[in-house]
MIPA-152833 format. One record per residue: residue number from 0; chain; y, x, z of N, C-alpha, C, O in turn. Coordinates in Angstrom, 1 decimal, always signed. Atoms other than C-alpha are relative to their C-alpha. Last residue first. Example, Ala and Ser with C-alpha at 12.3 -4.5 7.8 and 13.67 -1.06 7.14 Angstrom:
# residues 2
num; cadena; n_north; n_east; n_up; ca_north; ca_east; ca_up; c_north; c_east; c_up; o_north; o_east; o_up
1; A; -1.1; -0.9; +0.0; -1.1; +13.7; +7.1; +1.1; -0.8; +0.8; +2.2; -0.3; +0.9 .
0; A; -1.2; +0.9; +0.0; -4.5; +12.3; +7.8; +1.2; +0.9; +0.0; +1.2; +1.9; +0.7 .
# end
This chain:
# residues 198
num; cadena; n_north; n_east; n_up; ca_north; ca_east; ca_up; c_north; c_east; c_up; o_north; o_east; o_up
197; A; -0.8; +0.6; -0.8; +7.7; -34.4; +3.5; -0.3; -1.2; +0.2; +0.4; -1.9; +1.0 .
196; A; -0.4; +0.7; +0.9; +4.2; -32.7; +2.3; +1.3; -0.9; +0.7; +0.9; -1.6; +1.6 .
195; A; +0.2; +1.7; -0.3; +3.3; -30.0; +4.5; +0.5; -0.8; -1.2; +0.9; -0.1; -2.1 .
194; A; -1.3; +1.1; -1.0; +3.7; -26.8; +3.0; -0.7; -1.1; +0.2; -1.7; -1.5; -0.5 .
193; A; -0.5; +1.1; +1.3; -0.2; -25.1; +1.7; +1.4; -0.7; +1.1; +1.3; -1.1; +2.2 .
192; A; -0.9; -0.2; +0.8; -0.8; -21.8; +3.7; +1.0; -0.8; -0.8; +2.1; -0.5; -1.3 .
191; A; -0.9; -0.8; -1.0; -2.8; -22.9; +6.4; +1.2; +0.4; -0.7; +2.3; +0.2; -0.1 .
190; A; -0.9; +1.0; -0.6; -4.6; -25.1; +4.1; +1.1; +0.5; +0.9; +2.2; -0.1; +1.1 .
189; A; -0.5; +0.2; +1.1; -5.7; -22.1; +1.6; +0.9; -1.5; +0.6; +2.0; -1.9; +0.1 .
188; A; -1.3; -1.0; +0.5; -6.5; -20.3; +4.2; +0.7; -0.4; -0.3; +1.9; +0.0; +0.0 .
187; A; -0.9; +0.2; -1.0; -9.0; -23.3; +5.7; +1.2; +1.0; +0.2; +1.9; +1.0; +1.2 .
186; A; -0.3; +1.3; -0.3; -10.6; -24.0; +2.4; +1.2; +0.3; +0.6; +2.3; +0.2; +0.0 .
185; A; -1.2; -0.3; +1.0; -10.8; -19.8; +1.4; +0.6; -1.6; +0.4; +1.8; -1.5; +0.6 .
184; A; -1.2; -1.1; +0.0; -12.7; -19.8; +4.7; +1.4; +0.2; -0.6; +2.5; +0.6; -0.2 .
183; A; -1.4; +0.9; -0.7; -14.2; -22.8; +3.8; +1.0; +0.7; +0.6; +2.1; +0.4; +0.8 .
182; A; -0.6; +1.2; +0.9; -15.8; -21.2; +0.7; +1.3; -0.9; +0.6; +2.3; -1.4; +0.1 .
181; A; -1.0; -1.1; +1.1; -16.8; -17.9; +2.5; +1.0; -1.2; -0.5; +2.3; -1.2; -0.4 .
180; A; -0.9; +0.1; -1.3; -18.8; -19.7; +5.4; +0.9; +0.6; -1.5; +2.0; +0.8; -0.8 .
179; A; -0.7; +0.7; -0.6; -20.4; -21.5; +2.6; +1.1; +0.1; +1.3; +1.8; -0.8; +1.9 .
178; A; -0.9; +0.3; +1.3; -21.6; -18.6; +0.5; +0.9; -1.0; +0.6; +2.1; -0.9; +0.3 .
177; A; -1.4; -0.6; -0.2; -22.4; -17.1; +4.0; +1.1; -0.5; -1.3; +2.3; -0.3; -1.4 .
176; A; +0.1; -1.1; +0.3; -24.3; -19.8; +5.3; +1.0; +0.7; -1.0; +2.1; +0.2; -1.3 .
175; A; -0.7; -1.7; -0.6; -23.6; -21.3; +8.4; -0.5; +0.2; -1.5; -1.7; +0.5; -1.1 .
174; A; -1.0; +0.1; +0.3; -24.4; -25.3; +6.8; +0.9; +1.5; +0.5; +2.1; +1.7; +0.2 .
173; A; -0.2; +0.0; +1.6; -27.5; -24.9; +6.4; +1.4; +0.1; -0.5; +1.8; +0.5; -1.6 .
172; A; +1.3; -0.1; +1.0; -28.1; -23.9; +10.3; +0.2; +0.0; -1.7; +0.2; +1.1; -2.3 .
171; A; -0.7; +0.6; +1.2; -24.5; -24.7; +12.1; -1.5; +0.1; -1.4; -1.5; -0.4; -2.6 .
170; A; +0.0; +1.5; +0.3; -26.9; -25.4; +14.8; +0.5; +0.2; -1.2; +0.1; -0.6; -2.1 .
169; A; +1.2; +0.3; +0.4; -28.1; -21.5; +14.7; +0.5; -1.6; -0.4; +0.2; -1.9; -1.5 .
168; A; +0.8; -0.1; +1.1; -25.0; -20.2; +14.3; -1.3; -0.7; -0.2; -1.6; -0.9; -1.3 .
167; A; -0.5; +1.0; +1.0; -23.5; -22.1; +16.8; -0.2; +0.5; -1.2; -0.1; -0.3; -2.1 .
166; A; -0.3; +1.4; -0.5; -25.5; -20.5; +19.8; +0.4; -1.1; -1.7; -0.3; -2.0; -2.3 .
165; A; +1.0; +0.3; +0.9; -25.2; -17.4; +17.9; -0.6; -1.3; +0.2; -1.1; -2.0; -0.8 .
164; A; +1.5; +0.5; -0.9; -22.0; -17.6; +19.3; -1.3; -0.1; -0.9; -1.3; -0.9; -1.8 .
163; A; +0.9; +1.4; -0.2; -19.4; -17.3; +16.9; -0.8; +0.4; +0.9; -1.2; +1.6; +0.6 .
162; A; +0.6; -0.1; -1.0; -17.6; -13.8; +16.6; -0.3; -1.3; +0.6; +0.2; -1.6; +1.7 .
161; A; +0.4; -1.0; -0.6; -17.8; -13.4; +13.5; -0.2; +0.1; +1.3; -1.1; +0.8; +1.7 .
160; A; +1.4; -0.7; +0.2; -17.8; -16.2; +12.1; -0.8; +0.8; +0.6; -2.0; +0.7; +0.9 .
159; A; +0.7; +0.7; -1.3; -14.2; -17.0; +14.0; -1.3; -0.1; -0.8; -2.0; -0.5; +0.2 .
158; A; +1.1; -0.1; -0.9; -13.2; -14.0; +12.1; -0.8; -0.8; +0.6; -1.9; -0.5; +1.2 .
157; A; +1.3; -1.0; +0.0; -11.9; -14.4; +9.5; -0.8; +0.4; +0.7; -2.0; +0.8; +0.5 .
156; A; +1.4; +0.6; +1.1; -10.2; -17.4; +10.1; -0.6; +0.7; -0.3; -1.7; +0.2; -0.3 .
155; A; +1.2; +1.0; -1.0; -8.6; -15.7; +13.2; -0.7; -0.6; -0.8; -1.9; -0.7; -0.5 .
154; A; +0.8; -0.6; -0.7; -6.9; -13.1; +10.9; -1.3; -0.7; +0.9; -2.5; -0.4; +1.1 .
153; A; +0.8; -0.1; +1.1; -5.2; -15.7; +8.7; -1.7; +1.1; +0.4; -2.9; +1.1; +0.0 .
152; A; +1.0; +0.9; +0.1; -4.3; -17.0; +12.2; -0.7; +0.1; -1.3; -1.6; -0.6; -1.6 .
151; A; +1.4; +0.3; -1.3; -2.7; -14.0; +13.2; -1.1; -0.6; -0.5; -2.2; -0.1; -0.6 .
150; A; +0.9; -0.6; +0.3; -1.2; -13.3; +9.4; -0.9; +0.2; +1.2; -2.0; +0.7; +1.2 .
149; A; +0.7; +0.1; +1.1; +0.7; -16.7; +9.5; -1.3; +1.4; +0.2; -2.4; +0.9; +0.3 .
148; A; +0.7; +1.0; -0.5; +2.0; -16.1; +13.1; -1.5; -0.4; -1.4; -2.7; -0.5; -1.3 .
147; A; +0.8; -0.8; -1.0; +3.2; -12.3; +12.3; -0.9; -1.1; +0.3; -2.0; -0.8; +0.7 .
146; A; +1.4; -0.9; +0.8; +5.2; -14.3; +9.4; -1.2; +0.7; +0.7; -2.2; +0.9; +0.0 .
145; A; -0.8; -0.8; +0.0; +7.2; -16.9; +11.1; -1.4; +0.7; -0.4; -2.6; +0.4; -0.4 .
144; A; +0.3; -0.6; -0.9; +5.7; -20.4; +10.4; +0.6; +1.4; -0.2; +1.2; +1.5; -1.3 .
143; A; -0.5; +0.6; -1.2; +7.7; -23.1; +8.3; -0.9; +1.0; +1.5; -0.6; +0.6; +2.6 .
142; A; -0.6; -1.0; -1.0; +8.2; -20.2; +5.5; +0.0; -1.0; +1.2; +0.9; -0.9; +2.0 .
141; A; -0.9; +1.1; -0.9; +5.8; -21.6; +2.8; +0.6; +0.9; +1.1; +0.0; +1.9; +1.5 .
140; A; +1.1; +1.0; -0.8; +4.9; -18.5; +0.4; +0.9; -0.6; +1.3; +1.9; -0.1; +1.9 .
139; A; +1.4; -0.5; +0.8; +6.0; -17.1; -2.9; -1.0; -0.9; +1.3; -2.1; -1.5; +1.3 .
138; A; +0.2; +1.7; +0.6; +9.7; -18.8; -2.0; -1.4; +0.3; -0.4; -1.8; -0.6; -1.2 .
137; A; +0.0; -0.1; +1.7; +10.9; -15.0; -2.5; -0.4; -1.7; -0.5; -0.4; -2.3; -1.5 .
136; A; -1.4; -0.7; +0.3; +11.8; -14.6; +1.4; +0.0; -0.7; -1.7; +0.9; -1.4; -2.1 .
135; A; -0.6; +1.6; -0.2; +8.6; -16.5; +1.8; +1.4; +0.4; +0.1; +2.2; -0.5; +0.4 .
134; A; +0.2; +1.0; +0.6; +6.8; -13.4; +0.4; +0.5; -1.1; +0.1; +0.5; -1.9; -0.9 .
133; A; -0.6; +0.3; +1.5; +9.1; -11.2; +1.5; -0.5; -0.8; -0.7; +0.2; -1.4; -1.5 .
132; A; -1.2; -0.1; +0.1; +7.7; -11.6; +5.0; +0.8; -0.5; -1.2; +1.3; -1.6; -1.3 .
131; A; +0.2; +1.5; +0.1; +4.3; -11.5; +4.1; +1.7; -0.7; +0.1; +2.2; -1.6; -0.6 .
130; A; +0.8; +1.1; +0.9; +4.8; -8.5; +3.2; +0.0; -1.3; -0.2; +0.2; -2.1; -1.2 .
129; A; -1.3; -0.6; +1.3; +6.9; -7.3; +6.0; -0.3; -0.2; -1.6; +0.6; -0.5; -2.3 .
128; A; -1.0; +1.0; -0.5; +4.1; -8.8; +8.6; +1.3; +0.0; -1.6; +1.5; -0.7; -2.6 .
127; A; +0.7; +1.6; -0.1; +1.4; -7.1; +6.8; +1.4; -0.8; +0.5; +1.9; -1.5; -0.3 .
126; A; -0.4; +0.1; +1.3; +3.7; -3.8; +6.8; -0.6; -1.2; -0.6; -0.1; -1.7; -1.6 .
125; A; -1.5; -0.2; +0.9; +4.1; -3.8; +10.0; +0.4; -0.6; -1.3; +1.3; -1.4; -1.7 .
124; A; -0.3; +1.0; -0.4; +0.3; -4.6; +10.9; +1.4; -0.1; -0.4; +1.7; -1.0; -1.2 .
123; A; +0.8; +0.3; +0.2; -0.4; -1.0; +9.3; +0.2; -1.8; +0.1; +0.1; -2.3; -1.0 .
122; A; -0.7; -0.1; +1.2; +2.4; +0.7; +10.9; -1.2; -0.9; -0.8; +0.1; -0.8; -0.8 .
121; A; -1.3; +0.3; +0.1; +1.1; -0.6; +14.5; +0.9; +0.2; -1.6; +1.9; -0.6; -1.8 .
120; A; -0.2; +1.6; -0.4; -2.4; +0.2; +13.4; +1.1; -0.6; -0.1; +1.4; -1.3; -1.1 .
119; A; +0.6; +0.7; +1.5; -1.8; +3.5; +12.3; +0.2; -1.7; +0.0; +0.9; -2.5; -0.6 .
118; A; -1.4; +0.0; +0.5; +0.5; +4.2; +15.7; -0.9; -0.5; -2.0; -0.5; -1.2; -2.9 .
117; A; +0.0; -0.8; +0.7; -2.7; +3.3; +17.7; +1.5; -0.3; -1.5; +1.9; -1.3; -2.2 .
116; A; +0.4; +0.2; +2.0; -2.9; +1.0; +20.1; +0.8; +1.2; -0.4; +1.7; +1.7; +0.2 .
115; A; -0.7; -1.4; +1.0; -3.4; +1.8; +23.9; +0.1; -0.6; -1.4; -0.9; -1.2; -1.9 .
114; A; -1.1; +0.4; +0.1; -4.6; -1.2; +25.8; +1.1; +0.4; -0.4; +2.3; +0.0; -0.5 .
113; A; -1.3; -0.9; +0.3; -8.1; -0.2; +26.0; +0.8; -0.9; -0.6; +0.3; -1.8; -1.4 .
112; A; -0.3; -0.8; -1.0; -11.3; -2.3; +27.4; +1.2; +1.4; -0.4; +1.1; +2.5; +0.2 .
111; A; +0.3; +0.3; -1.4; -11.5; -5.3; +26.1; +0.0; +0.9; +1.2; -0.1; +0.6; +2.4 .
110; A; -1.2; +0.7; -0.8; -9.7; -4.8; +22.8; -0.2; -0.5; +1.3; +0.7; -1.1; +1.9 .
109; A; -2.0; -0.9; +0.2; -11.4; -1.4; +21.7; +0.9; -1.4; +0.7; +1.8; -1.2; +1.5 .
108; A; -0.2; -0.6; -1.1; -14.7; -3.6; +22.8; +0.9; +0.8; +0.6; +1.3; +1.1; +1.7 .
107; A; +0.2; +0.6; -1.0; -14.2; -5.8; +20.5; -0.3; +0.9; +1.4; +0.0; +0.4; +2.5 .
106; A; -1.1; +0.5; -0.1; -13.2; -3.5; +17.6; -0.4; -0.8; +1.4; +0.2; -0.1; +2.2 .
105; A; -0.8; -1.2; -0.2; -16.4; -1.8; +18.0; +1.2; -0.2; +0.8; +1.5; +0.2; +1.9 .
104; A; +0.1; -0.5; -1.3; -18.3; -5.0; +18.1; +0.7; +1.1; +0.4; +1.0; +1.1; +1.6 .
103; A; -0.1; +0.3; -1.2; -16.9; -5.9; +15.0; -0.1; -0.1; +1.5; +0.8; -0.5; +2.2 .
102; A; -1.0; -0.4; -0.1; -17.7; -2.7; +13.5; +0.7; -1.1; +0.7; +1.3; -0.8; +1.7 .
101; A; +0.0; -0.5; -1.2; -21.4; -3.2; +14.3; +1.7; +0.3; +0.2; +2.0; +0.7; +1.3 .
100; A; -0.2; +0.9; -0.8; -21.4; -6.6; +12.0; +0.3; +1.1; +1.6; +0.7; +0.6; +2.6 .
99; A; +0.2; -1.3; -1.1; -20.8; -3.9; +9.0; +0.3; -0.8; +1.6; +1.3; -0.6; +2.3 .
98; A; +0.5; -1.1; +0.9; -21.5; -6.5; +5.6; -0.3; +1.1; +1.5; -1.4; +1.5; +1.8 .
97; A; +1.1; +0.9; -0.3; -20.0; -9.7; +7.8; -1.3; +1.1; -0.6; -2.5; +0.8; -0.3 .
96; A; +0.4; +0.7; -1.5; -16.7; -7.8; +8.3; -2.0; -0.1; +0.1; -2.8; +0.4; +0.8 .
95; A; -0.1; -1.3; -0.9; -16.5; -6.4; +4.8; -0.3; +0.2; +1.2; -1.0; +1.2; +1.5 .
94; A; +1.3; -0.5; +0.7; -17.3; -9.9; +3.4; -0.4; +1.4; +0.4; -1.6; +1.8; +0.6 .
93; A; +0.9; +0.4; -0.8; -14.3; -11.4; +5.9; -1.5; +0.6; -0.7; -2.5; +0.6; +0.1 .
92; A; +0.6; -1.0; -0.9; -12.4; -8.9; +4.5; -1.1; -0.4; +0.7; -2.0; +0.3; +1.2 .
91; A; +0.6; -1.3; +0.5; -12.9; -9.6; +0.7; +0.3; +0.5; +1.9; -0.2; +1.5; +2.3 .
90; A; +1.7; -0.2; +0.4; -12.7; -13.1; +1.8; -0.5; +1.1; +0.0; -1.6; +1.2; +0.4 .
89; A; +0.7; +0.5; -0.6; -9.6; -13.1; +3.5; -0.8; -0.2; -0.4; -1.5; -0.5; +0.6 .
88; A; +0.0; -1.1; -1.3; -7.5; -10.8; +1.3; -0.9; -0.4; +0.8; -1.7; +0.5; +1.1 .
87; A; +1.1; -0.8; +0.4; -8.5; -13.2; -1.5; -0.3; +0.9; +0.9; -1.5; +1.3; +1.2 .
86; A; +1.7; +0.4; -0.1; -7.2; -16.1; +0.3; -0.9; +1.0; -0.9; -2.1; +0.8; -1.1 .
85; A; +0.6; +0.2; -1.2; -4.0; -14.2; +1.0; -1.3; -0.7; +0.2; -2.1; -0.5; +1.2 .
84; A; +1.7; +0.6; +0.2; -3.5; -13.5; -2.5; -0.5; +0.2; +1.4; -1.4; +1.0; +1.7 .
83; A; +0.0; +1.3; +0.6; +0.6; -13.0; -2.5; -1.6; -0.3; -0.6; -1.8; -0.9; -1.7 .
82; A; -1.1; +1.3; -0.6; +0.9; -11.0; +0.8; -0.2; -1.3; -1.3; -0.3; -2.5; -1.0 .
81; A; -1.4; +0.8; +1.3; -1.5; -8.6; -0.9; -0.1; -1.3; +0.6; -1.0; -2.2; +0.6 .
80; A; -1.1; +1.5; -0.1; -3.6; -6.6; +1.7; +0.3; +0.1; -0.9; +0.2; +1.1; -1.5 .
79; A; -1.6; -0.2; +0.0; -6.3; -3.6; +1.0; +0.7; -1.6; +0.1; +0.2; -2.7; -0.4 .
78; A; -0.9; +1.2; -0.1; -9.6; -4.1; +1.9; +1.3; +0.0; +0.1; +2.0; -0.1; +1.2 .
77; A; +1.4; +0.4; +0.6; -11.6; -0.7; +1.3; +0.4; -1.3; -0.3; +0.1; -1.7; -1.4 .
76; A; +0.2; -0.6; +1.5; -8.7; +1.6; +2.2; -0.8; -1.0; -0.9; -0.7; -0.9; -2.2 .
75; A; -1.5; -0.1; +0.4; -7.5; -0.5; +5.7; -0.1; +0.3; -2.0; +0.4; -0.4; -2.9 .
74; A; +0.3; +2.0; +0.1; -11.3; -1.1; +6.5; +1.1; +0.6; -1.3; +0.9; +0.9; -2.4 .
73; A; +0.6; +0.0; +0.8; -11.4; +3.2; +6.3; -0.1; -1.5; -0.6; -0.5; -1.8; -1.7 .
72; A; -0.5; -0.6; +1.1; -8.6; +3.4; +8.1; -1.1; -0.3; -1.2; -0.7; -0.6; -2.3 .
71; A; -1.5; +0.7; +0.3; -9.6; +1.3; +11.0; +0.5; +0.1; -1.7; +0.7; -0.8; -2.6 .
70; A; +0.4; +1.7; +0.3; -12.8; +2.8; +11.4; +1.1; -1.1; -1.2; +1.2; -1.7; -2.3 .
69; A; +1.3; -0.6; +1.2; -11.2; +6.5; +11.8; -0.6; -1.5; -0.8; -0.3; -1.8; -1.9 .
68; A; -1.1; -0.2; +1.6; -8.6; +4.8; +13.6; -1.0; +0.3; -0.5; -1.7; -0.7; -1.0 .
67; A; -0.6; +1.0; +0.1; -11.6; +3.7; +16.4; +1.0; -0.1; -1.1; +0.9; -1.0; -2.0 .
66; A; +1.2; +1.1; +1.1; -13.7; +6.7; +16.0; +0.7; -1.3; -0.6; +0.7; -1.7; -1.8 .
65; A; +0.7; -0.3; +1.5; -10.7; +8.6; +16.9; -0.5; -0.9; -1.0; -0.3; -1.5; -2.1 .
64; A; -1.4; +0.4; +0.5; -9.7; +6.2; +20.5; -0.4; +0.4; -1.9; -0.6; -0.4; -2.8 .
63; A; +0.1; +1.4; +0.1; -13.4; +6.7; +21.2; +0.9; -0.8; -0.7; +0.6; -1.7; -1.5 .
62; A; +0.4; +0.2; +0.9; -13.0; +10.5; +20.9; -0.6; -1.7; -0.1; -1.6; -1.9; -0.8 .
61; A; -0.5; +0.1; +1.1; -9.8; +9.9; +23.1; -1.1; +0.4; -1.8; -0.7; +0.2; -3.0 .
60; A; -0.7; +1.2; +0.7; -11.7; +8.0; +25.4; +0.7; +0.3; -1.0; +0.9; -0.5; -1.9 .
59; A; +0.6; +1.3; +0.5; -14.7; +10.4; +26.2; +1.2; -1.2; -1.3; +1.1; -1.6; -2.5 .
58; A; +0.8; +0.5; -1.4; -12.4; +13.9; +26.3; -0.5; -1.5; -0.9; -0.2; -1.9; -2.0 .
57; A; -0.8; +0.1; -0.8; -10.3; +16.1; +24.0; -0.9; -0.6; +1.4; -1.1; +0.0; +2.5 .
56; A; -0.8; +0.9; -0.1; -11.5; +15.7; +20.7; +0.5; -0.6; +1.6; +0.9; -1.8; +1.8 .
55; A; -1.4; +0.0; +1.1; -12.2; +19.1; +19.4; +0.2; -1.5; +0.1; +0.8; -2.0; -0.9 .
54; A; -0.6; -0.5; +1.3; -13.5; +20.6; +22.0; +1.1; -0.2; -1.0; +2.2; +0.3; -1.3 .
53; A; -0.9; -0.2; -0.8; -14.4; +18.1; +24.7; +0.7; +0.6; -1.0; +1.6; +0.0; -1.7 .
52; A; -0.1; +1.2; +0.4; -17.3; +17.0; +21.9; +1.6; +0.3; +0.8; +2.5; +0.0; +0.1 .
51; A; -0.8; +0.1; +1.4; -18.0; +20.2; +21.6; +0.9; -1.6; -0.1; +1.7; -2.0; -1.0 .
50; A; -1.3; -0.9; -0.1; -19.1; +20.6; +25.0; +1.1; -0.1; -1.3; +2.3; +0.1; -1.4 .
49; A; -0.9; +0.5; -0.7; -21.9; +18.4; +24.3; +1.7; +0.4; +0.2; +2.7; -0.1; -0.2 .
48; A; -0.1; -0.2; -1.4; -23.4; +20.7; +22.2; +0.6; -1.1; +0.4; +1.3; -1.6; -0.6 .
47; A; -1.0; -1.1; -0.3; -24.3; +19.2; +18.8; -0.1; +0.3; +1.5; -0.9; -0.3; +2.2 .
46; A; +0.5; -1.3; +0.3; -27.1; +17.4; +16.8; +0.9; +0.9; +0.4; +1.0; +1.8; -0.3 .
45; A; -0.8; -0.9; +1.3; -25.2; +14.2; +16.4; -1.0; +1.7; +0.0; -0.9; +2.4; -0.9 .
44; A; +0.0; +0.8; +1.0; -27.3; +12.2; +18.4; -0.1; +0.6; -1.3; -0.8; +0.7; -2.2 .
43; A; +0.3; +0.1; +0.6; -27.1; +14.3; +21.2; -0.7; -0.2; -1.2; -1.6; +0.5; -1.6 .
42; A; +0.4; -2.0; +0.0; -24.3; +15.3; +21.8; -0.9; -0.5; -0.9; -0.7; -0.6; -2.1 .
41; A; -0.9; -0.5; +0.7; -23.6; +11.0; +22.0; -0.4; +1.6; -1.0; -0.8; +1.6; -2.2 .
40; A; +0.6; +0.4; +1.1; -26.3; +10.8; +23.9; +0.7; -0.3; -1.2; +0.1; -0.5; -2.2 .
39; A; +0.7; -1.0; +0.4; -24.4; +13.4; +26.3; -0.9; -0.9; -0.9; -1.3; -0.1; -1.7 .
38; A; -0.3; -1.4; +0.9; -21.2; +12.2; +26.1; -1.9; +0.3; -0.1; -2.4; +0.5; -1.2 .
37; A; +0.7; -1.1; -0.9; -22.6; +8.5; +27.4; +0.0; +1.2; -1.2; -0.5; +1.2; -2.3 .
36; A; +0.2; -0.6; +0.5; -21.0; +4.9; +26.7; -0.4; +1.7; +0.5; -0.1; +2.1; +1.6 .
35; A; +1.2; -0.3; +0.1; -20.9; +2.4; +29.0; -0.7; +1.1; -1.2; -1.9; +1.2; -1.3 .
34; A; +0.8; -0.6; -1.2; -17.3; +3.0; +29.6; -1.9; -0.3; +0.3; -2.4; +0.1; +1.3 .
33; A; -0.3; -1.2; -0.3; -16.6; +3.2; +25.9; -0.3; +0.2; +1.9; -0.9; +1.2; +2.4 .
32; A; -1.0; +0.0; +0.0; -18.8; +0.0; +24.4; +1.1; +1.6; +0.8; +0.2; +2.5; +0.8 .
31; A; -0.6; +0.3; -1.9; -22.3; +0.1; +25.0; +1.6; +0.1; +0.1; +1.9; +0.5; +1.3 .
30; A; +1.6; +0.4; -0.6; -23.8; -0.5; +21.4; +0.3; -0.2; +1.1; +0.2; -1.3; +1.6 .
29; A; +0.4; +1.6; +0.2; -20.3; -0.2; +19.5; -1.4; -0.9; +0.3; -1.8; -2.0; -0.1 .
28; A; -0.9; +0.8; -0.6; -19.8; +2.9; +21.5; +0.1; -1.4; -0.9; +0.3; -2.4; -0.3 .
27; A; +0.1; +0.4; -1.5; -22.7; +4.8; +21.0; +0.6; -1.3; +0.4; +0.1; -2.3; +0.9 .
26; A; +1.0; +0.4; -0.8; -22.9; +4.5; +17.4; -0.2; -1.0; +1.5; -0.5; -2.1; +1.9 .
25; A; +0.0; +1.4; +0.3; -19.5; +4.9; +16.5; -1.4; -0.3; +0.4; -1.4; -1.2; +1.3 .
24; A; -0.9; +0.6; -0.4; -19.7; +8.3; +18.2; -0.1; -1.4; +0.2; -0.4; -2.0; +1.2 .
23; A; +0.4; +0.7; -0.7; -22.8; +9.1; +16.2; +0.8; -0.4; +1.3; +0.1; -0.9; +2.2 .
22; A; +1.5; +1.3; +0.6; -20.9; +9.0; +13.4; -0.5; -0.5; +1.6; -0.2; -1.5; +2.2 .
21; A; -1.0; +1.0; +1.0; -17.4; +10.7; +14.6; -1.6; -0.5; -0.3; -1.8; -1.5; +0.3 .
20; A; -0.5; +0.8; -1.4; -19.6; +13.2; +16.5; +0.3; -1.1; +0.1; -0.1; -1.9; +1.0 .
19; A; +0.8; +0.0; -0.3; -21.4; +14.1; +12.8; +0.4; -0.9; +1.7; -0.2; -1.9; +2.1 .
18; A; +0.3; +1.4; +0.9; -17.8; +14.0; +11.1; -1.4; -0.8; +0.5; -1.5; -2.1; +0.3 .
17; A; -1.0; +1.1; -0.5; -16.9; +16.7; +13.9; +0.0; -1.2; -0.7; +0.5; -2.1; -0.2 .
16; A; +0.1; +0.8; -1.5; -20.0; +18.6; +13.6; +1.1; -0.8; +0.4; +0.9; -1.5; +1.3 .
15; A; +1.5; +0.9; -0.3; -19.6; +18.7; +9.5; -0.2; -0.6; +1.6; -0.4; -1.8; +1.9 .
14; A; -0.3; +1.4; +0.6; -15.8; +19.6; +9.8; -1.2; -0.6; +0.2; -1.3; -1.5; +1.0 .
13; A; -1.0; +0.4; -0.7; -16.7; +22.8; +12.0; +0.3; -1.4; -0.2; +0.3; -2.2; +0.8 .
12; A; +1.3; +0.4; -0.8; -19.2; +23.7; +9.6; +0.7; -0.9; +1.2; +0.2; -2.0; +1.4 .
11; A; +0.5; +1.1; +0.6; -16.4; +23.4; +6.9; -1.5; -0.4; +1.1; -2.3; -1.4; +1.0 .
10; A; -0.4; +1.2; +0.0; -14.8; +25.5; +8.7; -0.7; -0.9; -0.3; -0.8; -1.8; +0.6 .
9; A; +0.0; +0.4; -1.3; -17.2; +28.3; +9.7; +1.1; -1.4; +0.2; +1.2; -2.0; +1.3 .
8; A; +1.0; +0.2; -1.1; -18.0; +28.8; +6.5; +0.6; -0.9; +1.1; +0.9; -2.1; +1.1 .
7; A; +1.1; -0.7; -0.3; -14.3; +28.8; +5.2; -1.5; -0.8; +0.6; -1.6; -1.8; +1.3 .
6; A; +0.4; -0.3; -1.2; -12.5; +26.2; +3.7; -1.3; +1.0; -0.1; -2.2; +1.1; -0.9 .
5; A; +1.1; +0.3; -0.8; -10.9; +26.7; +0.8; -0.7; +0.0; +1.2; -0.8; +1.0; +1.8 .
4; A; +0.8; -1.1; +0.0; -6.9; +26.9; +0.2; -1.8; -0.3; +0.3; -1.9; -1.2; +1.2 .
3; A; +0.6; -0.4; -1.7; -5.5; +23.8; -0.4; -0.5; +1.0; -0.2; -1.0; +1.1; -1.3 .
2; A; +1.1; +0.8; -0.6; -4.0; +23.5; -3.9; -0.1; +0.5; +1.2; +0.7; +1.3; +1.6 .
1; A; +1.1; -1.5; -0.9; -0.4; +24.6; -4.9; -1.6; -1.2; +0.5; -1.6; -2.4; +0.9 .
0; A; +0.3; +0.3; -1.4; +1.2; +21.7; -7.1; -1.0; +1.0; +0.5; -2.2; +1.3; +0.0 .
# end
């Protein structure tokens, strides 16, 4: 197999300000979300022109849109699915989650103010559905919900932590903590999953 050729200088400098944008990107925008967000503290952040930012990703929303896969992908690598350990998948993300609290906000503001999704995503959720899918194809897991519904609400148990009200973090007091949010997590997966009993 042929290798890549090396990058030049001026590539690889090229890569650095655009990994540097891509940082303090995520910054901006999980602090003020994309229309409170601001090219030029953005600029700079990262230690670059502004203009660059037009450059090599087009304008505000599509380096917003970026950061956002960029994010995405990186979850995607770090917490991989398996349809038949759905209470592990849900720990190891909800621990991933509770580890980078600004990536939720990210994500939350990607769903409150863009209505674009990303073809990652879309193949990404696919293959979650299609997984899970086979699993109750194979009798591996109960089929009385359709599969996109299973991996919503496996989704919502990870999160409702996350985005709790601090409001209810404080009352839940002894009872919020994380070994215990972890525990009922795997609890209320693990019920979600279980058939009814006829």
């Amino acid at each position: 197999m042929d290798e890549a050729p090396a990058l030049t200088a001026k590539q690889r400098q090229s890569r650095m300000t655009q990994e540097r944008l891509l940082a303090a990107g995520f910054d901006e925008f999980q602090e003020h979300g994309l229309a409170g967000a601001r090219v030029d503290r953005i600029a700079d952040k990262a230690g670059a022109n502004k203009r660059l930012i037009y450059v090599y990703f087009g304008d505000k929303e599509r380096l917003f849109d970026k950061v956002v896969v960029h994010n995405v992908a990186a979850m995607l690598d770090t917490v991989p699915f398996d349809a038949d350990d759905l209470l592990g998948y849900a720990e190891r993300l909800l621990d991933y989650l509770e580890d980078r609290p600004e990536l939720t906000r990210l994500f939350s503001w990607r769903n409150l103010e863009r209505t674009d999704v990303s073809e990652a995503e879309l193949i990404s959720y696919r293959n979650k559905v299609t997984q899970i899918t086979q699993a109750q194809d194979a009798g591996r897991l109960d089929a009385a919900m359709p599969a996109v519904h299973v991996l919503n609400y496996v989704l919502g148990l990870v999160g409702a932590w996350t985005i709790a009200s601090p409001a209810l973090h404080q009352v839940a007091g002894q009872d919020g903590t994380r070994d215990l949010r972890r525990r009922s997590l795997r609890e209320a997966v693990r019920r979600l999953l279980t058939a009814p009993s006829p």
